[in-house]
C-alpha positions in Angstrom: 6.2 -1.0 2.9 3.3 0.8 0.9 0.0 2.4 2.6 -2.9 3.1 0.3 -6.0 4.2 3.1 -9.3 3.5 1.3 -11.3 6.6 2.6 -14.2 8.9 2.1 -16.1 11.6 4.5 -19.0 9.7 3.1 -20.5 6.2 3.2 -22.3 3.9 0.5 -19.9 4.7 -1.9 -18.4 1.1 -2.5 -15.3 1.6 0.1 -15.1 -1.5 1.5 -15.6 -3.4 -2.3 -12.8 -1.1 -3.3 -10.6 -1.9 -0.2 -11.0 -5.8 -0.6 -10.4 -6.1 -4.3 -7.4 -3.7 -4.2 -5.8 -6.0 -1.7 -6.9 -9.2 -3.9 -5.3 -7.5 -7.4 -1.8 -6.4 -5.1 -1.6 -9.8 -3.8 -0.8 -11.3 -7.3 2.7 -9.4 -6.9 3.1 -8.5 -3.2 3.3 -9.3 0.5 -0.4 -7.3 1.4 -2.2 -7.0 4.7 -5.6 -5.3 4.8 -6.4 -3.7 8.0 -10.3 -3.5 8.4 -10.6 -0.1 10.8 -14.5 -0.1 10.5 -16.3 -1.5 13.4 -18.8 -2.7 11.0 -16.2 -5.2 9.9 -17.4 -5.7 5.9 -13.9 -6.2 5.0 -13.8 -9.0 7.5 -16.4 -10.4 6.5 -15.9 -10.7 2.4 -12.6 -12.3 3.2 -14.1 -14.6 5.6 -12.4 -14.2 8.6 -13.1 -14.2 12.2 -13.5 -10.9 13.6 -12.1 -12.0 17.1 -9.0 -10.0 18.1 -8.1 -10.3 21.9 -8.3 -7.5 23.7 -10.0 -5.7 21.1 -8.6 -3.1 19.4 -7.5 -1.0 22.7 -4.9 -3.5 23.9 -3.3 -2.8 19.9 -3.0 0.8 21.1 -1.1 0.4 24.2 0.9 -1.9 22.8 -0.7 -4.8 25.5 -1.0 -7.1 22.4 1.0 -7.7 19.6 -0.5 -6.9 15.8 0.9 -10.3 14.7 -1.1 -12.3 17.1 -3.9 -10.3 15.6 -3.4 -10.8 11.9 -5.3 -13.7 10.3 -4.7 -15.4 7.1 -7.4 -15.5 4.0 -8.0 -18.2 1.4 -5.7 -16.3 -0.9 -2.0 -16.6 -1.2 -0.3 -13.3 0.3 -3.0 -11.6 1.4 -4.4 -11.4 5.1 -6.2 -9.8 7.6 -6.4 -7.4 10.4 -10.0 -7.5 11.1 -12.6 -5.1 12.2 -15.4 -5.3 15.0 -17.4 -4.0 17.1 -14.0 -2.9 19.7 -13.3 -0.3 17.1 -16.3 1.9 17.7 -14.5 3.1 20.5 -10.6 3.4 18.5 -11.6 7.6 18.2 -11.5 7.5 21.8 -8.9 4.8 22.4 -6.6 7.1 20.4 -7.4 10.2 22.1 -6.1 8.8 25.0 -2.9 7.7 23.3 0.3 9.6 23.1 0.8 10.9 19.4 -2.6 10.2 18.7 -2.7 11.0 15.3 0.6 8.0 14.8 -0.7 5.4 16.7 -1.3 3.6 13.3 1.6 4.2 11.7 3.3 3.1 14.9 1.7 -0.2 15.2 2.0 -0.3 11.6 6.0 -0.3 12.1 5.6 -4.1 14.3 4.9 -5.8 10.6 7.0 -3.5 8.0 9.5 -6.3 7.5 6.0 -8.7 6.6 4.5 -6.6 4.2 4.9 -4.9 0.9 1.8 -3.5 0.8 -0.3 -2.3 3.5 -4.5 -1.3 2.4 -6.2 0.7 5.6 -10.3 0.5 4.8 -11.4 3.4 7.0 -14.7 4.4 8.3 -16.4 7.3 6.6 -16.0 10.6 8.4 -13.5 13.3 9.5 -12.6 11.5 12.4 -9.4 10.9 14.5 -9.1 7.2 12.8 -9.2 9.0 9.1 -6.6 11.4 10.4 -4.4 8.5 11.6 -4.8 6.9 8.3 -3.9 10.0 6.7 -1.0 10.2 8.6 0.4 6.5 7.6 -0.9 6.7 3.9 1.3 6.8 0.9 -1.5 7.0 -1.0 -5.6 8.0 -0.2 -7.9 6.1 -2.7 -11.4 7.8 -3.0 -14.3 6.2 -4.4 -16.9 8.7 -5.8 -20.5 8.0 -7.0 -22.0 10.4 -9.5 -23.8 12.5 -7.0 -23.7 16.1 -5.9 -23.0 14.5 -2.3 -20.0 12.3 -3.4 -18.7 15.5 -5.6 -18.3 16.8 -2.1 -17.2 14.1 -0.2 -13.9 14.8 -2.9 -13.3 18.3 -1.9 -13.4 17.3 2.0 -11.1 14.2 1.3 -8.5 17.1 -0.3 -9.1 19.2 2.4 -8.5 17.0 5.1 -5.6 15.3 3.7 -4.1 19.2 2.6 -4.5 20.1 6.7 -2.3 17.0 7.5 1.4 16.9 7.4 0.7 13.8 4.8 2.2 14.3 1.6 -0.3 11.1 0.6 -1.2 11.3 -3.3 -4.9 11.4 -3.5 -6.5 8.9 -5.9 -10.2 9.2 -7.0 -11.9 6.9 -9.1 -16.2 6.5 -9.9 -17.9 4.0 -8.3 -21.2 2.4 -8.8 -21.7 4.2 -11.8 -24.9 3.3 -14.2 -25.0 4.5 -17.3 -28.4 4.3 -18.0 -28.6 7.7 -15.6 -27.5 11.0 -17.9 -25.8 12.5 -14.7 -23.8 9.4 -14.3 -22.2 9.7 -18.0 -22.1 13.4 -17.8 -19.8 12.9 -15.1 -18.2 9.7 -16.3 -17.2 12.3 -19.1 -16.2 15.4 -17.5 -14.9 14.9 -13.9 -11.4 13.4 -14.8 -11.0 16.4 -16.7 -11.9 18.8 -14.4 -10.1 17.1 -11.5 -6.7 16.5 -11.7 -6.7 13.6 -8.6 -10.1 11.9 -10.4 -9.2 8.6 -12.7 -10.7 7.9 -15.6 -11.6 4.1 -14.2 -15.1 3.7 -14.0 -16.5 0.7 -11.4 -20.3 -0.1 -12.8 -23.1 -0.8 -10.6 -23.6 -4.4 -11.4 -24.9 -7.7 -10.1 -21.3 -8.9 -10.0 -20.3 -6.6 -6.9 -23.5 -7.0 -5.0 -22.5 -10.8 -5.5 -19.1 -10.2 -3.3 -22.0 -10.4 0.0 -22.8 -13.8 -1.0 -19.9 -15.5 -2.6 -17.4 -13.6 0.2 -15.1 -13.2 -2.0 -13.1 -10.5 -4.0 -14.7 -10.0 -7.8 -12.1 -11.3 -9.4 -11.9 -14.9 -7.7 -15.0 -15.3 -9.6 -15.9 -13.6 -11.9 -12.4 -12.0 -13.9 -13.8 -11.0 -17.4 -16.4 -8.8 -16.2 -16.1 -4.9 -16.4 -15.5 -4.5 -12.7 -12.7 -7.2 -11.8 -10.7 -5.6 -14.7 -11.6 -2.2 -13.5 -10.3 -2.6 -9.9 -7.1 -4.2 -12.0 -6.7 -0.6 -13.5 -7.1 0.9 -10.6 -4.3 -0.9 -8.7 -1.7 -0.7 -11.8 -2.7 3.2 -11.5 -2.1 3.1 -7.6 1.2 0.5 -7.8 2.8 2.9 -10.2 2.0 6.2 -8.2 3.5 4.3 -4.6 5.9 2.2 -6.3 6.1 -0.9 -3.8 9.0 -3.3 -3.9 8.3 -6.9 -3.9 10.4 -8.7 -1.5 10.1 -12.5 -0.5 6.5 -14.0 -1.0 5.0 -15.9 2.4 4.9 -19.4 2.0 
């Protein structure tokens, strides 16, 4: 089983759109569960599940509730859904308290291995104990980066934190939201993948077809799949499945 953590120290940089169509485009192939860590709970909410987990997400901690009972399916074949809500606001401190803190994802994690190929963690923005789990569990850390001094840094804090970890997670950067209309936003289009070796070249416009996931609740390519962002977040996973490699075992029925 593969982890790919969606992360970034910052926020509004098209995470959670980037988490839910990863999962959709690795679900064509492969076994996925997407684990919505956010309290917020967009994730949840684009795939159209109920955020509900008993317990919250303290009792998956210690281990007082099983992840399966947890997990809820989505309207597409091979992909569900760990959802997100408001429990999680509290996971930093529910994981303080936890022995091995910084494995108490990867641990619960290891109750649905045999279920799942692929495995995409959409974290909350921020250095925090939950990113540093994520870290921890990830194979690979996907970063999306809008053309802004801001999200420029948000890439160097991404590499440091993961570089302090014992993760040997590849990092994975690719622009987001990007409108070419503004001259920094092709300037950078143009010159960050060569001047950062963990930068993509796949480019994710700012178009009506993302803001549209909030209504239709659904990933981009469900309806829409000619447009320049479905088939971007297409090259982005064939760039992340060959970097993690994950083996396809048995489909769910």
């Amino acid at each position: 089983m593969k982890v790919i953590a969606v992360y970034s120290t910052k926020g509004g940089v098209g995470k959670k759109t980037a988490a839910v169509n990863l999962a959709w485009e690795a679900a064509k192939e492969f076994r996925v569960l997407l684990w919505d860590l956010d309290p917020q709970g967009a994730a949840t909410f684009l795939l159209q599940v109920k955020p509900k987990v008993k317990g919250g997400v303290a009792a998956l901690v210690a281990g007082d509730s099983k992840v399966s009972g947890a997990i809820r399916s989505t309207a597409y074949d091979n992909l569900d859904v760990l959802p997100g809500n408001a429990s999680y606001r509290d996971l930093d401190l529910v994981l303080d308290h936890a022995k091995k803190s910084e494995q108490r994802v990867a641990k619960i994690l290891e109750q649905v291995e045999r279920d799942y190929d692929v495995v995409i963690l959409d974290c909350p923005p921020g250095a925090s104990l939950v990113a540093e789990n994520a870290v921890f569990s990830a194979d690979a850390v996907v970063v999306p980066l809008v053309p802004s001094p801001l999200s420029m840094r948000s890439l160097e804090q991404v590499v440091e934190f993961v570089g302090a970890s014992v993760s040997k997670a590849r990092i994975v950067g690719f622009l987001s939201m990007v409108d070419r209309r503004k001259t920094l936003h092709r300037t950078t289009v143009e010159q960050l993948p060569q001047a950062q070796k963990a930068v993509t070249d796949v480019v994710v416009p700012a178009t009506v077809h993302v803001e549209r996931m909030g209504t239709e609740r659904a990933p981009i390519g469900s309806y829409a799949p000619g447009v320049e962002a479905a088939r971007a977040y297409g090259e982005l996973w064939a760039l992340i499945r060959g970097a993690v490699k994950p083996k396809a075992r048995r489909k769910k029925s």
